[in-house]
C-alpha angles and dihedrals in degrees: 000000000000101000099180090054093042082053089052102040085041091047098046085069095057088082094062122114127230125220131199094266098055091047093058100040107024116046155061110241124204116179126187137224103273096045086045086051097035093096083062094057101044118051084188106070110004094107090050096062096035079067093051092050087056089058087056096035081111099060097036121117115170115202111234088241080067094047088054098039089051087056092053095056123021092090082049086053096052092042092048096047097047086053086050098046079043089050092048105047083051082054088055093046094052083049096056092045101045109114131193101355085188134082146186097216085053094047083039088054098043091054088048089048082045096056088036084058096059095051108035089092087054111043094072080057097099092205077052100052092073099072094040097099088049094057086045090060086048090063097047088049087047097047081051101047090049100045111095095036083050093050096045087049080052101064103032095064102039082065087051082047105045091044089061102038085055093049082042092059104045093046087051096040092043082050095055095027088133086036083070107037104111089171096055096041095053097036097045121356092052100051090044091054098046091051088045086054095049086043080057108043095048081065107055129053124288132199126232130256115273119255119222100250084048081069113037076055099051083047091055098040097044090047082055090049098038079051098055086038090250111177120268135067094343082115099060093088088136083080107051096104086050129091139199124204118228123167093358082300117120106227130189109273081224099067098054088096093052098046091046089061102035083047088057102043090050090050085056097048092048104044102047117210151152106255118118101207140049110200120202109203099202132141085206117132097173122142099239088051108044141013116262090354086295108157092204101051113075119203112273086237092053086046088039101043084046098049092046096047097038104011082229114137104237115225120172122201131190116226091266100042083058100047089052102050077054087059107245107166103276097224078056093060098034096069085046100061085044096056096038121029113091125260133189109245116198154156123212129180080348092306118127115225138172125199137193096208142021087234092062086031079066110037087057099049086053095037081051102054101038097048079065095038154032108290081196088068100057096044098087096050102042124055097199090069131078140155120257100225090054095040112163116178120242128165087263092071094048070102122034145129128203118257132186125216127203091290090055080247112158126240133179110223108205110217104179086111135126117243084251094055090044101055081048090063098033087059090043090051086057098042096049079049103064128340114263090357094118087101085062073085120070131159124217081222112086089201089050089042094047083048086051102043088049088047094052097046091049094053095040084049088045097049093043084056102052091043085052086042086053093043106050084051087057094050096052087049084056101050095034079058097046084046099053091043094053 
């Protein structure tokens, strides 16, 4: 066989687009853990999908890792949503009790920083000095003059303020009313949920408990693929300390993804039929599952692994993607995707910032520190960065994008990289900055934070040993030299 043509022919399919139709009756459906758990998490529009589950009830198969996974935390997502609705409805409250957000010492303050701001090139300058303390008394008489029609501007618009923040409030919290009622969520939307999902599950197909040589097998045959890099799962290494029981039989976290897959295409292969498609419902953006953290583009080895084992054409959708080929009003999903996809929160240099992705996440901290810097600096520690000019392909660059530094030189910043690998750089990229500066990054997310803080001390541990390493060469070098001179 031509593989390289069967690739290409094989691959050429990969661009077409799935309707409704075809995804109900033509396809084989997976869906993972956090699509199965999503109506759990939305109150909007939960019902809503629980009806469009039941449209695809017929072409369902859930791999038994799911079945386990979902037991494991369906009770952690309720728990998690109602503090969250709890969480929102004391946001409100603040909201609806903040009074008089402005202030004459912060104006006051502003107009000094203002004036601060006209002399601070000049006062290092000695023939300058001298009239700093009169500027200094400026200020004071200008702070004096201002006062009271600072303070009456003051006041006037903090009660325009707070009118509108309170009409604000009511109308917001009149809106989402359901959005922040714990009681009811846990009492009655929850319950309603998790017996809508069992109804639902004793209709599709389920796959079997594991044995225990299926599993000593997945775990050979995982390690082999995590080895080669083979999408997907080789990314969770988050997980690697973490273990799932099955059968009684503890298994790496890590492996969950892959056994999801390899579950599924052996349900296929066994069980012959006419459908064109497997469709893979996952949130999941993840380099070793999709292209560029798209959730709807799957990894040619995973389409390509699926097409030559089954002869099915893999299609992954998100849970929105999905909602809205099943025609779910798009505003609707919209707002959903807006309140519950996750997003990167983060501050850097004092800027806030959100991101949709790691990728862009990425691409900002580097356009943001070499748009200050020397890109050229950077190039010899950090394997992601090359200049353009001297460009040379790696696996890194099989994703990349074209940023600038301070000098408008070009550099190509290679994004193929696991979240892990990323956060390494991106640490590296800090810390050659400038020495201990890593913490200028912090994340809202105390997960993300805790990543980022291990991340850090293991590159800053990393980087004194190898200094000390480097010294104490030096210093034989030196002694071996005195010795040999005396």
């Amino acid at each position: 066989m031509n593989y390289i043509k069967y690739c290409k022919d094989v691959l050429a399919q990969k661009k077409e687009s799935i309707s409704k139709k075809d995804l109900i009756e033509e396809s084989v459906i997976i869906i993972d853990t956090n699509c199965l758990l999503y109506p759990l998490k939305d109150m909007k529009l939960g019902g809503k999908l629980i009806k469009n589950f039941n449209k695809i009830k017929d072409s369902c198969y859930i791999p038994f890792i799911t079945q386990q996974e979902y037991i494991n935390n369906e009770q952690i997502t309720i728990t998690q949503t109602a503090s969250n609705i709890d969480k929102c409805e004391k946001t409100i409250n603040n909201l609806k009790n903040t009074k008089n957000i402005l202030s004459s010492s912060l104006i006051e303050k502003r107009i000094c920083e203002q004036i601060r701001e006209k002399i601070k090139n000049q006062d290092k300058e000695d023939g300058f000095k001298t009239f700093i303390g009169t500027i200094e008394s400026f200020e004071e008489d200008l702070k004096n003059l201002l006062k009271e029609d600072i303070e009456k501007e003051v006041n006037t618009l903090n009660d325009k303020i707070n009118k509108k923040l309170s009409e604000k409030s009511a109308e917001f919290e009149k809106q989402n009313k359901a959005d922040f009622d714990k009681k009811f969520y846990i009492e009655k939307y929850s319950k309603k949920i998790v017996e809508a999902l069992s109804r639902w599950l004793d209709d599709v197909q389920l796959g079997e408990m594991y044995t225990e040589e299926q599993i000593k097998k997945y775990e050979s045959i995982i390690s082999s693929r995590y080895q080669a890099r083979v999408s997907p799962g080789f990314e969770d290494d988050g997980k690697k300390d973490k273990y799932i029981i099955m059968n009684s039989i503890p298994i790496n976290r890590s492996y969950s993804d892959a056994i999801f897959w390899l579950d599924a295409l052996e349900h296929i292969e066994k069980n012959i039929n006419n459908k064109k498609y497997l469709v893979v419902l996952s949130n999941e953006k993840k380099g070793d599952w999709v292209v560029n953290e798209d959730a709807k583009d799957i990894n040619e080895d995973m389409f390509i692994e699926c097409h030559r084992r089954t002869r099915l054409i893999a299609k992954k959708l998100d849970v929105w993607s999905f909602m809205e080929l099943m025609g779910v009003p798009q505003d609707s999903v919209e707002k959903s995707k807006q309140r519950y996809s996750e997003s990167i929160d983060y501050t850097l240099y004092g800027q806030l910032y959100s991101q949709k992705s790691q990728r862009q996440m990425m691409i900002d901290i580097f356009s943001r520190v070499l748009e200050e810097t020397s890109g050229e600096k950077y190039v010899s520690s950090l394997p992601c960065l090359q200049q353009e000019d001297e460009f040379r392909h790696n696996t890194i660059f099989d994703s990349k994008v074209v940023i600038s530094d301070k000098k408008n030189k070009k550099f190509v910043l290679g994004l193929q990289l696991n979240r892990k690998d990323k956060l390494q750089y991106i640490c590296k990229l800090l810390e050659t900055r400038v020495i201990d500066s890593s913490d200028q990054l912090q994340f809202f997310d105390e997960e993300n934070q805790n990543e980022w803080e291990d991340i850090c001390k293991q590159v800053r541990e990393k980087r004194d040993k190898l200094q000390k390493s480097s010294w104490l060469k030096d210093e034989m070098i030196r002694l071996t030299s005195n010795d040999f001179t005396r």
